[in-house]
C-alpha positions as a Markdown table, in Angstrom:
| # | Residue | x | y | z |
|---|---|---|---|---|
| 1 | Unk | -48.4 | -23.2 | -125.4 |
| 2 | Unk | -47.4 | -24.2 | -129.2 |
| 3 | Unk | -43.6 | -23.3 | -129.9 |
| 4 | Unk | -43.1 | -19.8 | -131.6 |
| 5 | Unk | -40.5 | -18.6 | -133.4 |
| 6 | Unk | -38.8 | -15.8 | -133.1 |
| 7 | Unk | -36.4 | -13.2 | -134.4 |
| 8 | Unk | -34.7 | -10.9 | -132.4 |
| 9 | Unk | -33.3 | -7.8 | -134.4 |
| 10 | Unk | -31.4 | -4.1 | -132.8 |
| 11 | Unk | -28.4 | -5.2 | -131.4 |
| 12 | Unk | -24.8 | -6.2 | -131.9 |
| 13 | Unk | -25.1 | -9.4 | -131.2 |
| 14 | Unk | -25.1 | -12.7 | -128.7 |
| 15 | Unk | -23.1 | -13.7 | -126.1 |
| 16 | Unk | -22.9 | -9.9 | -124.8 |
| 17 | Unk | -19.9 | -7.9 | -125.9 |
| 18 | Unk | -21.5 | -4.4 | -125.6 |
| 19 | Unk | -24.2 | -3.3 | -123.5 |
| 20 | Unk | -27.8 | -3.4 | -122.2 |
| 21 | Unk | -29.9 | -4.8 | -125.2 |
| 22 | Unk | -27.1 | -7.3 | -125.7 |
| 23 | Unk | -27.5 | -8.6 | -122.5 |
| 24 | Unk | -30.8 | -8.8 | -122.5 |
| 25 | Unk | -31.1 | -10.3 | -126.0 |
| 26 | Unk | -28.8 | -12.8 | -124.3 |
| 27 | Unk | -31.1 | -13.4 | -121.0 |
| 28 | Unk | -34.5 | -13.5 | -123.3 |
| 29 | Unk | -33.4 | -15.7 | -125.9 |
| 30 | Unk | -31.9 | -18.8 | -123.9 |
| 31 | Unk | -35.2 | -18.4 | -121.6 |
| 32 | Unk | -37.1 | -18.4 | -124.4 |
| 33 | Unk | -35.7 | -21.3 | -126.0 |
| 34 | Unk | -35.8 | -23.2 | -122.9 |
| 35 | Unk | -39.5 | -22.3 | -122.9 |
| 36 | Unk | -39.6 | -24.8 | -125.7 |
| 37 | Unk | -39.4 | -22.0 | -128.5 |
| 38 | Unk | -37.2 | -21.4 | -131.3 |
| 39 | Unk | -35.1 | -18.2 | -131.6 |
| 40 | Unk | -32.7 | -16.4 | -133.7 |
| 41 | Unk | -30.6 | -13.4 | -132.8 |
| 42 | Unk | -28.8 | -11.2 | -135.5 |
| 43 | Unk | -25.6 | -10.8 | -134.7 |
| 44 | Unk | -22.2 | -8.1 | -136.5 |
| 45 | Unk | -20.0 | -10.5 | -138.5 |
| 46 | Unk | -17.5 | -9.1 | -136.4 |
| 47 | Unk | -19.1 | -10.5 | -133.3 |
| 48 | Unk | -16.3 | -12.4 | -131.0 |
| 49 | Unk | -18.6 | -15.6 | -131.1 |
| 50 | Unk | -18.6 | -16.6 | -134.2 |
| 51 | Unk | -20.5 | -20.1 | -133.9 |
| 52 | Unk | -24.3 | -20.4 | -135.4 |
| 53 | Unk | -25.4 | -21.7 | -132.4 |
| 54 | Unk | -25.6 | -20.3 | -128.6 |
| 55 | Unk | -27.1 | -22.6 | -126.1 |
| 56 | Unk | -29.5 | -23.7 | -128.4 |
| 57 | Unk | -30.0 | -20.0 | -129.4 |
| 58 | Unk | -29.7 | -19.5 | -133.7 |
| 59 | Unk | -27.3 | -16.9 | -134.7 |
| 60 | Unk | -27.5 | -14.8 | -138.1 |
| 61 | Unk | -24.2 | -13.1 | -138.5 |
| 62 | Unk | -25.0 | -10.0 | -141.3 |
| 63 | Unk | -22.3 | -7.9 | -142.4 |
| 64 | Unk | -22.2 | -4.5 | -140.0 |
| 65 | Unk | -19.9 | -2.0 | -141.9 |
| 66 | Unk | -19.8 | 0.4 | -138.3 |
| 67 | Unk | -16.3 | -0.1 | -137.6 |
| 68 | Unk | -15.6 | 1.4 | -141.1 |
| 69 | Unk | -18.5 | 3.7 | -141.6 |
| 70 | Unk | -19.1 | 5.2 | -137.9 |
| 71 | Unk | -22.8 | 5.8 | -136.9 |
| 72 | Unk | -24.2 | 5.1 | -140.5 |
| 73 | Unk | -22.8 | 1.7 | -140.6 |
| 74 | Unk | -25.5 | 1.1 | -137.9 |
| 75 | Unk | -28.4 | 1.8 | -140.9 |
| 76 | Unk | -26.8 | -0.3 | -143.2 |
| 77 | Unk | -26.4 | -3.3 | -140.5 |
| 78 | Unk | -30.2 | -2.8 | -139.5 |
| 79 | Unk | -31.2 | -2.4 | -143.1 |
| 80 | Unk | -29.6 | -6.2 | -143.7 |
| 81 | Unk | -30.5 | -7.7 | -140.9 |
| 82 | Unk | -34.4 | -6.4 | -141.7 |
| 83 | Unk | -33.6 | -7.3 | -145.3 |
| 84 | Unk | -32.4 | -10.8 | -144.3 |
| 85 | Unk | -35.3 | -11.5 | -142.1 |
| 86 | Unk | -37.8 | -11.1 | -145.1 |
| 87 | Unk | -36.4 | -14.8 | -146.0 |
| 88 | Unk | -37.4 | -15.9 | -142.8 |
| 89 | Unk | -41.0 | -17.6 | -141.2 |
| 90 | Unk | -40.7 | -15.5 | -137.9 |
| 91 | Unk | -44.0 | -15.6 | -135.8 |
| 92 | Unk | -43.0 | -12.1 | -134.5 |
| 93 | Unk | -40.1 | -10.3 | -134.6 |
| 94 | Unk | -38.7 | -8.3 | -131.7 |
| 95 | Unk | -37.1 | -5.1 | -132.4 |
| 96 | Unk | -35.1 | -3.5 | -129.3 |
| 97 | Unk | -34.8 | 0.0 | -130.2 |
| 98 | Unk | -35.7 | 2.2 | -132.9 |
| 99 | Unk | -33.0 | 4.6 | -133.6 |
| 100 | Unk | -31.2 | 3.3 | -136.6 |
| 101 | Unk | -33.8 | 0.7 | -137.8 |
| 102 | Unk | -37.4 | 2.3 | -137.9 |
| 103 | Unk | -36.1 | 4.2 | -140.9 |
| 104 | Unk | -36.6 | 0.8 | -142.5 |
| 105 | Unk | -39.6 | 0.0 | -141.0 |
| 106 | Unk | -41.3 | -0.1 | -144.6 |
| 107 | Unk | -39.6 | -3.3 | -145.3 |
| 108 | Unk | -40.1 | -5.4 | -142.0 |
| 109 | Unk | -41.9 | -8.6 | -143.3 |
| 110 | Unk | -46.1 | -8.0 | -143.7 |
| 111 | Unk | -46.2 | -12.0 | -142.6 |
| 112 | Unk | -44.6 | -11.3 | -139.4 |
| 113 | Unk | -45.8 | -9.7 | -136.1 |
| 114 | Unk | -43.6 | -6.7 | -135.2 |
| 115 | Unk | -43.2 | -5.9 | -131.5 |
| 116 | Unk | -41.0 | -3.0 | -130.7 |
| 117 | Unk | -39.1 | -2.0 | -127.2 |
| 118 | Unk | -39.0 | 1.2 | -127.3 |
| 119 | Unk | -36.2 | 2.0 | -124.8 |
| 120 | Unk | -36.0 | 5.4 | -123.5 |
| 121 | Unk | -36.6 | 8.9 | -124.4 |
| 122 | Unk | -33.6 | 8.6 | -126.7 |
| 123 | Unk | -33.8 | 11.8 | -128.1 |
| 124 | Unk | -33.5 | 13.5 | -124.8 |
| 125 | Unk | -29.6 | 12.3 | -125.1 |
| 126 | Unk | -27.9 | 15.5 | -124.7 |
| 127 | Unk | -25.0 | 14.0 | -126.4 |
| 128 | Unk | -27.0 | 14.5 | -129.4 |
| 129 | Unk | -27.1 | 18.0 | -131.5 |
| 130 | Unk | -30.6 | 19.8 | -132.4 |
| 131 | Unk | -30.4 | 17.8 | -135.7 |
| 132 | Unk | -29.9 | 14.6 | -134.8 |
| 133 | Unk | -32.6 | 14.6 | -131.6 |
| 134 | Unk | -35.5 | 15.8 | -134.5 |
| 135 | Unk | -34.5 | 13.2 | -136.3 |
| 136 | Unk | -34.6 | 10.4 | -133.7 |
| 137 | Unk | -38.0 | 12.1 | -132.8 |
| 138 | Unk | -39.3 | 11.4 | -136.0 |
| 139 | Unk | -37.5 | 7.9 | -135.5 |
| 140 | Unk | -39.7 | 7.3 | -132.6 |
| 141 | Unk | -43.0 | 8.5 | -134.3 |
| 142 | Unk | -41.9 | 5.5 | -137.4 |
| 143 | Unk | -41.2 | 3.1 | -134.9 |
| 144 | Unk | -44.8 | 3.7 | -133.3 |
| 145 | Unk | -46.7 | 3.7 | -136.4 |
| 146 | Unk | -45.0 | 0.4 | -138.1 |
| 147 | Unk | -44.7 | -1.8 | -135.3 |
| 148 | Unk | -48.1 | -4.2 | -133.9 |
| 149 | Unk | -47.4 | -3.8 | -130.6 |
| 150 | Unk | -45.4 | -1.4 | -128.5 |
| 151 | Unk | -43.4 | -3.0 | -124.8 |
| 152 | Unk | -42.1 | -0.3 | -122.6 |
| 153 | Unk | -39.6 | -1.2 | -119.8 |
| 154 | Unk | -41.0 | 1.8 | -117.9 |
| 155 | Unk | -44.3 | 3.1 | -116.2 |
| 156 | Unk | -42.8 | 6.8 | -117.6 |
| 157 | Unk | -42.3 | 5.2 | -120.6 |
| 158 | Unk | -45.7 | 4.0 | -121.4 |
| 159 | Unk | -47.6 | 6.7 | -120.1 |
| 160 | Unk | -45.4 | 9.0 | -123.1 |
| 161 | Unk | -46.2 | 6.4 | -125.4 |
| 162 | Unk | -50.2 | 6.6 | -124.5 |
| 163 | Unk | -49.5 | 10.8 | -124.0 |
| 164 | Unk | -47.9 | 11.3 | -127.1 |
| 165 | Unk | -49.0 | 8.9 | -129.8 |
| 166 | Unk | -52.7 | 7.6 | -128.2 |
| 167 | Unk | -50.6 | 4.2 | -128.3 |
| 168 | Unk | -51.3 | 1.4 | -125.9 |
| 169 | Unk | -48.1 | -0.5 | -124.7 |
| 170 | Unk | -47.3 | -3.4 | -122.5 |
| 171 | Unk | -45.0 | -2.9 | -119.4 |
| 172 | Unk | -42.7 | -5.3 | -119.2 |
| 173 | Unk | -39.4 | -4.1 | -117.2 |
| 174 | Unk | -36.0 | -5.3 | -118.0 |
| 175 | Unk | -34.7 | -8.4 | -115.5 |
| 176 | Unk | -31.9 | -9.2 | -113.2 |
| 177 | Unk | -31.3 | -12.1 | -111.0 |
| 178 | Unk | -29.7 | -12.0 | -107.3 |
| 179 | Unk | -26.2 | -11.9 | -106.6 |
| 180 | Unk | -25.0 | -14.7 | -104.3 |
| 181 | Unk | -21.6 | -15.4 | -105.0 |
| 182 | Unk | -19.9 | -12.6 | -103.0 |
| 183 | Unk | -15.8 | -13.1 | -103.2 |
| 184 | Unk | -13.9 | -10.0 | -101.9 |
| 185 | Unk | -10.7 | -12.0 | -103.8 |
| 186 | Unk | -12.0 | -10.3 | -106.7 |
| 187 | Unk | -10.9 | -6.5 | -105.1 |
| 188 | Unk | -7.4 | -7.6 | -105.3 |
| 189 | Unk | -7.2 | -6.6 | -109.3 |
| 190 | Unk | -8.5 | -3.4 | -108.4 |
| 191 | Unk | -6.4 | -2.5 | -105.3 |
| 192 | Unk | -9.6 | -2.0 | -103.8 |
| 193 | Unk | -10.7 | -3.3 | -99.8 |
| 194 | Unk | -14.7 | -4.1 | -99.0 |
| 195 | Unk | -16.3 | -1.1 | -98.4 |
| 196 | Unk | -13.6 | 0.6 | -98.8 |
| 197 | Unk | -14.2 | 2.8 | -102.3 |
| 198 | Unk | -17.6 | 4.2 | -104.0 |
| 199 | Unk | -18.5 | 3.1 | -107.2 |
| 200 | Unk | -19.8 | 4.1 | -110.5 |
| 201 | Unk | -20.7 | 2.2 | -113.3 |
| 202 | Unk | -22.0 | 3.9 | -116.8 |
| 203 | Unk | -21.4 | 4.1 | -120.3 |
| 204 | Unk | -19.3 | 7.5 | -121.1 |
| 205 | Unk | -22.3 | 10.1 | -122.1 |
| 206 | Unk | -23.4 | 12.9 | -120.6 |
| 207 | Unk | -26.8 | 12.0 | -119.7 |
| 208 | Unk | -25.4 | 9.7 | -117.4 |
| 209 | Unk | -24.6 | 12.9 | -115.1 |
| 210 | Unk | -20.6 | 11.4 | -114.9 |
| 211 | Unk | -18.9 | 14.7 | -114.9 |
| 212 | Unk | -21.7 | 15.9 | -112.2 |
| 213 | Unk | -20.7 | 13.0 | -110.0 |
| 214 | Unk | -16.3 | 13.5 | -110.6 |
| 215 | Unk | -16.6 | 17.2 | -109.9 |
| 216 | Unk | -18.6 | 16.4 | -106.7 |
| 217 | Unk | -15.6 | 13.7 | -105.6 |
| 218 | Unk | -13.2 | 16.5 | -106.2 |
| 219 | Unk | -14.8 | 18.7 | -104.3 |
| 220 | Unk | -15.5 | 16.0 | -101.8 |
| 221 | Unk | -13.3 | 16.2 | -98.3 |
| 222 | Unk | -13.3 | 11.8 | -98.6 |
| 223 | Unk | -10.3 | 10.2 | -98.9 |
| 224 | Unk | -12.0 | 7.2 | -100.5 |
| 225 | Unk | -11.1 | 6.1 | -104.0 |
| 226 | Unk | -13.9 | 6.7 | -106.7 |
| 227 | Unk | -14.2 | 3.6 | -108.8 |
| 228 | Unk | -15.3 | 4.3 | -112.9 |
| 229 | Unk | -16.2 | 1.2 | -115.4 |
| 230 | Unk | -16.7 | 2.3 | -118.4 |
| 231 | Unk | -14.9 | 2.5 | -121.9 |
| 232 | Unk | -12.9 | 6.1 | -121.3 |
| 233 | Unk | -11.8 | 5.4 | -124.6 |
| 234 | Unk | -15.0 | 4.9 | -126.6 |
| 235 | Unk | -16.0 | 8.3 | -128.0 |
| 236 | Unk | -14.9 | 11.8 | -127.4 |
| 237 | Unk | -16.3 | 12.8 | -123.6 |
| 238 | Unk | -14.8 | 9.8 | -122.4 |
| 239 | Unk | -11.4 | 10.5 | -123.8 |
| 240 | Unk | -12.4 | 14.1 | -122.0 |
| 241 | Unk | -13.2 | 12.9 | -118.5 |
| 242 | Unk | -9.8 | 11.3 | -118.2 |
| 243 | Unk | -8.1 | 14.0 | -119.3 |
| 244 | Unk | -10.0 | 16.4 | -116.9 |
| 245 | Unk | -9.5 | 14.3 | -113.9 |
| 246 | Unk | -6.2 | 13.1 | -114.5 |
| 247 | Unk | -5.0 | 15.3 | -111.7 |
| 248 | Unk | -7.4 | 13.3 | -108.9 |
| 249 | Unk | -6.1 | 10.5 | -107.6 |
| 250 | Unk | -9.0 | 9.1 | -106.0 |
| 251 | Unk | -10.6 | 8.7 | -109.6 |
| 252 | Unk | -9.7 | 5.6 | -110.7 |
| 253 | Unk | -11.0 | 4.9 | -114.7 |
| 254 | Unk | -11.1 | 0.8 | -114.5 |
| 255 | Unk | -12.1 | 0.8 | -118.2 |
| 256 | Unk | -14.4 | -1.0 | -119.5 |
| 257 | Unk | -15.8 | -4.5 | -117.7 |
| 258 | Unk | -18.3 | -7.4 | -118.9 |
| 259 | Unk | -18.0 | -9.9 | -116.8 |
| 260 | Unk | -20.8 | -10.1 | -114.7 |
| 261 | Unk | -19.2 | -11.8 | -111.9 |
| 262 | Unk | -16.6 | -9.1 | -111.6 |
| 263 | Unk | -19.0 | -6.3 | -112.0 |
| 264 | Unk | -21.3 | -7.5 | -109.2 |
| 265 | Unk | -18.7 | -8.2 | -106.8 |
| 266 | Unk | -17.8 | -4.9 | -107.4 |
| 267 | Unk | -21.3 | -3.6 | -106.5 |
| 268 | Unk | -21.7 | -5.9 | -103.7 |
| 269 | Unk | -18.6 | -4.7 | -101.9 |
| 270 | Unk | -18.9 | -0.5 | -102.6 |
| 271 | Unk | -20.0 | 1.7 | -100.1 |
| 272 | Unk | -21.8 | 3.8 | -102.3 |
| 273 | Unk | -23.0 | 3.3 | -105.6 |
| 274 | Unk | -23.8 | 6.0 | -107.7 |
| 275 | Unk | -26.4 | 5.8 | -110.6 |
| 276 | Unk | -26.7 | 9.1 | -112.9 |
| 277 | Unk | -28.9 | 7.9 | -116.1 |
| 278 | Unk | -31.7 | 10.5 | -116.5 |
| 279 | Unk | -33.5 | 9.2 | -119.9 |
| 280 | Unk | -34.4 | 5.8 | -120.2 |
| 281 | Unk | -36.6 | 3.5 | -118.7 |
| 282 | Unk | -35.9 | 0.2 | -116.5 |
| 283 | Unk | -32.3 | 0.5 | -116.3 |
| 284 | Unk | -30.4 | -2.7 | -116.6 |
| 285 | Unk | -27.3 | -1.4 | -114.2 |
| 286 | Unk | -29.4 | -0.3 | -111.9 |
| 287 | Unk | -31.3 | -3.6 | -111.2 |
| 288 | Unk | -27.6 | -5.0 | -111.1 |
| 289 | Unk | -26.9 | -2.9 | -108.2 |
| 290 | Unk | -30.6 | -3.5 | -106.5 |
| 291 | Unk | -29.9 | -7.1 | -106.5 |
| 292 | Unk | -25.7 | -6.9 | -105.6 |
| 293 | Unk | -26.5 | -5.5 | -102.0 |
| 294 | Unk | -25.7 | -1.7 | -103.3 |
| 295 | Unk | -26.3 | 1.1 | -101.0 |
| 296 | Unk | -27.6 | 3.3 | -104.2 |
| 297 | Unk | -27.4 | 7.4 | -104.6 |
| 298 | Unk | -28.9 | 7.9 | -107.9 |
| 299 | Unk | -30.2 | 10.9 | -109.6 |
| 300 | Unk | -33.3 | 12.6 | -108.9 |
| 301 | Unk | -35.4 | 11.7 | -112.2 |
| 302 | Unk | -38.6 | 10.0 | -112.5 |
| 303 | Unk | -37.3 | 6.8 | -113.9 |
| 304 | Unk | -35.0 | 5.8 | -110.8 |
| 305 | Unk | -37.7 | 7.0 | -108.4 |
| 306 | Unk | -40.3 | 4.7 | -109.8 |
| 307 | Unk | -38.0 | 2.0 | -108.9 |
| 308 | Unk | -36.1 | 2.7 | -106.2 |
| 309 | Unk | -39.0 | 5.0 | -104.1 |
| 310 | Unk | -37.4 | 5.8 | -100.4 |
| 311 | Unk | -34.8 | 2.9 | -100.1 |
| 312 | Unk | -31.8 | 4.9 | -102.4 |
| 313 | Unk | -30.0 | 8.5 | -101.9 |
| 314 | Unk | -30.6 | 11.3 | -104.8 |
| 315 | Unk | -28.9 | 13.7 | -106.3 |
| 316 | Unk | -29.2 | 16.3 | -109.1 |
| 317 | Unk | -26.2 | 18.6 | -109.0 |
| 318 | Unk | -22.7 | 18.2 | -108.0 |
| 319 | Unk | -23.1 | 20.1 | -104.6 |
| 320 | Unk | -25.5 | 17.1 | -103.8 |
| 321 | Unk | -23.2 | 14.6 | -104.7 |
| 322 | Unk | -20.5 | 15.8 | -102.3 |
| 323 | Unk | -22.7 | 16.4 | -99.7 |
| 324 | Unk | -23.8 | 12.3 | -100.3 |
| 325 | Unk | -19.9 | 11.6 | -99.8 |
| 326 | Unk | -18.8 | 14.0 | -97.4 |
| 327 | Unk | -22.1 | 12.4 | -95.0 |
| 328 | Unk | -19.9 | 9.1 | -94.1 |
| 329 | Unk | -22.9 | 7.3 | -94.9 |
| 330 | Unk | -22.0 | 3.7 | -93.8 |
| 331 | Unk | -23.7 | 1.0 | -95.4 |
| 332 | Unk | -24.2 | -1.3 | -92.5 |
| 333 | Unk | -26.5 | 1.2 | -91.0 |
| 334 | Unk | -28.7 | 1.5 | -94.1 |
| 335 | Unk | -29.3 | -2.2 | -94.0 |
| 336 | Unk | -33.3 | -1.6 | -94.4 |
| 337 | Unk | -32.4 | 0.3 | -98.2 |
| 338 | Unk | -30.7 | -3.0 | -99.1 |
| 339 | Unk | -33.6 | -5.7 | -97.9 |
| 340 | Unk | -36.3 | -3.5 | -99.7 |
| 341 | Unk | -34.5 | -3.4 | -103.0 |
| 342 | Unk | -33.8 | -7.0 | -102.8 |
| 343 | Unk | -37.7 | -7.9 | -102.2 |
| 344 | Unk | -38.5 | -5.4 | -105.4 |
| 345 | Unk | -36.1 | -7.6 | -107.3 |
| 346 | Unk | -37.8 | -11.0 | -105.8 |
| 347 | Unk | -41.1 | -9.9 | -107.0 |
| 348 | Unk | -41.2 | -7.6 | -109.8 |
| 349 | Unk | -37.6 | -7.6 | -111.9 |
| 350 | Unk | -36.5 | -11.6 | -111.2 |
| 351 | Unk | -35.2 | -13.0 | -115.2 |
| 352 | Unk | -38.0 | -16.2 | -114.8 |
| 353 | Unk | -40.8 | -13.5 | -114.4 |
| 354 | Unk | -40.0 | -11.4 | -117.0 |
| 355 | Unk | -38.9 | -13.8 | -119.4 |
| 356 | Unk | -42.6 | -15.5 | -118.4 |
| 357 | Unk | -44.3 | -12.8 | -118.9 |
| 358 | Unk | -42.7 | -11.8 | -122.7 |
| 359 | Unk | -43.6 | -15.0 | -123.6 |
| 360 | Unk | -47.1 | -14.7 | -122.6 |
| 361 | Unk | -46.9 | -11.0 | -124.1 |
| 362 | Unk | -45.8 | -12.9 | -127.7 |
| 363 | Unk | -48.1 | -15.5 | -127.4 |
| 364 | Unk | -50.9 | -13.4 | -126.9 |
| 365 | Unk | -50.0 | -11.4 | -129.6 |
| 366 | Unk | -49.3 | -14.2 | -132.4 |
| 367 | Unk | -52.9 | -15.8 | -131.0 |
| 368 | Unk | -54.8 | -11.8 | -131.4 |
| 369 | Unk | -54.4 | -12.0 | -135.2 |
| 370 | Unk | -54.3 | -8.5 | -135.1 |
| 371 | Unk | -51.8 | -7.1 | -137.9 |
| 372 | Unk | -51.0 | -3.9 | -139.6 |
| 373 | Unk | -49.6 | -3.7 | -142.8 |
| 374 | Unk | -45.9 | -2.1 | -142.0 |
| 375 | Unk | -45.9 | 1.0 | -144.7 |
| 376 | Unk | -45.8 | 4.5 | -143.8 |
């Protein structure tokens, strides 16, 4: 295949300091690039790296006024970092998201190939008011109509996509690879023992069913600690949670945590692992667990039981959620939920396959000649 070259816009930056695009922006540009391709990743000037060049990946640093300006420095960072890739020669450019950049979608470059991930059903987010979810619906519906092509990390997600807007997509899911460095050392930070705690790990919002999951450890007759990564300090429900469960001293908030080593040991060495997102599609913490040997109780919603099927515990209110830790589920005995979700990570979620298979996506793509002009 001839060498593309490609421009990766929608996030905060490279090496990962935030969250699930990041690391994937991360995973998908070094593959890429080892694919023999050349890529470039916008990152925040604020970004901790601050070097132009990460394992052979390019870096743009544009100016991201969101420290200063709150949500609508996010525009104005998407806006330059479109504005800046007119200047460019991108073969395609990969948008990840739509929520703060389709606005601009007007002025994405005519010369280059636009391919959007569209994430989840973002403005399901219940964190959101009635204003703000129309308005990231009508995000959605721009994103759609001025991007080429259309990937979806979900089988939900692309049958809304072909539902709602008559728009073809690609499914392409998000990746992980296997954990195989287990080191129980790692527990000792976190006064934790193997097997010993349950675990959740989550972003502070309420979509991802956190208080559901606390109120059902309180009400829970187990005298194991509940462990919580995740910024408490972030935004206003996290400052919240802590405040509400201060009293509970099984709760333990470990803050926030990116070190994949750390987290997966984590994973590996819980009893149970609980997984409460309800929008989205191809979850990148949930993989994560799959492939760290987690015995997984997640909630009852169509994205976790496309990937997860039988091997996995649900949930859906917080009387289920004690009933899952009052059960003295041991995780030796479930054995057969931890084999099956590590052969759906050998075949379908693996990082070689689905970096593989985005770059056969793009080049397929860049060969169809098939362009719209990016105006409304």
């Amino acid at each position: 295949m001839a060498g593309m070259t490609v421009g990766i816009i929608g996030t905060r930056g490279i090496p990962n300091n935030y969250g699930g695009f990041e690391q994937f922006a991360e995973y998908l540009s070094r593959g890429l690039v080892e694919l023999g391709h050349e890529v470039v990743v916008y990152s925040s000037h604020d970004h901790p790296y601050q070097e132009k060049i990460w394992n052979n990946v390019k870096l743009i640093h544009i100016l991201n006024p969101e420290k200063r300006l709150g949500t609508w420095g996010q525009f104005i960072y998407d806006l330059f970092c479109i504005w800046d890739s007119r200047k460019r020669k991108f073969d395609l450019i990969l948008q990840l998201g739509y929520t703060s950049n389709s606005i601009w979608g007007w002025l994405l470059p005519n010369r280059s190939l636009i391919v959007t991930n569209m994430d989840g059903l973002e403005w399901r987010r219940t964190k959101y008011n009635k204003r703000v979810q129309r308005f990231i619906l009508h995000a959605e519906k721009l994103a759609v109509k001025t991007s080429d092509f259309l990937i979806a990390d979900s089988i939900g997600i692309q049958s809304y996509l072909l539902k709602t807007y008559k728009r073809d997509s690609i499914y392409i899911p998000y990746g992980t690879d296997i954990f195989k460095e287990p080191n129980p050392n790692v527990l000792e930070a976190f006064n934790a023992l193997p097997y010993g705690y349950n675990l959740l790990i989550a972003r502070m919002e309420p979509e991802n069913s956190i208080e559901i999951i606390l109120d059902g450890v309180c009400s829970s007759h187990s005298a194991q600690p509940f462990l919580v990564v995740g910024n408490p300090n972030g935004n206003d429900f996290g400052r919240y949670l802590v405040r509400k469960y201060a009293h509970e001293t099984r709760i333990r908030f470990l803050g926030a945590i990116y070190n994949l080593k750390i987290l997966n040991n984590l994973r590996y060495y819980s009893n149970l692992y609980f997984h409460g997102h309800t929008v989205g599609g191809t979850n990148p913490s949930l993989l994560e667990a799959m492939a760290s040997n987690s015995l997984i109780c997640a909630h009852n919603n169509e994205f976790n039981n496309s990937i997860l099927g039988n091997e996995a515990f649900y949930f859906s209110t917080k009387q289920e959620a004690t009933t899952l830790i009052d059960s003295n589920i041991m995780k030796e005995i479930f054995s057969g939920y931890l084999q099956a979700n590590l052969r759906k990570i050998e075949t379908l979620y693996l990082w070689e396959k689905i970096i593989k298979d985005y770059e056969i996506a793009f080049q397929q793509y860049v060969n169809s000649g098939n362009k719209k002009q990016h105006a409304y």
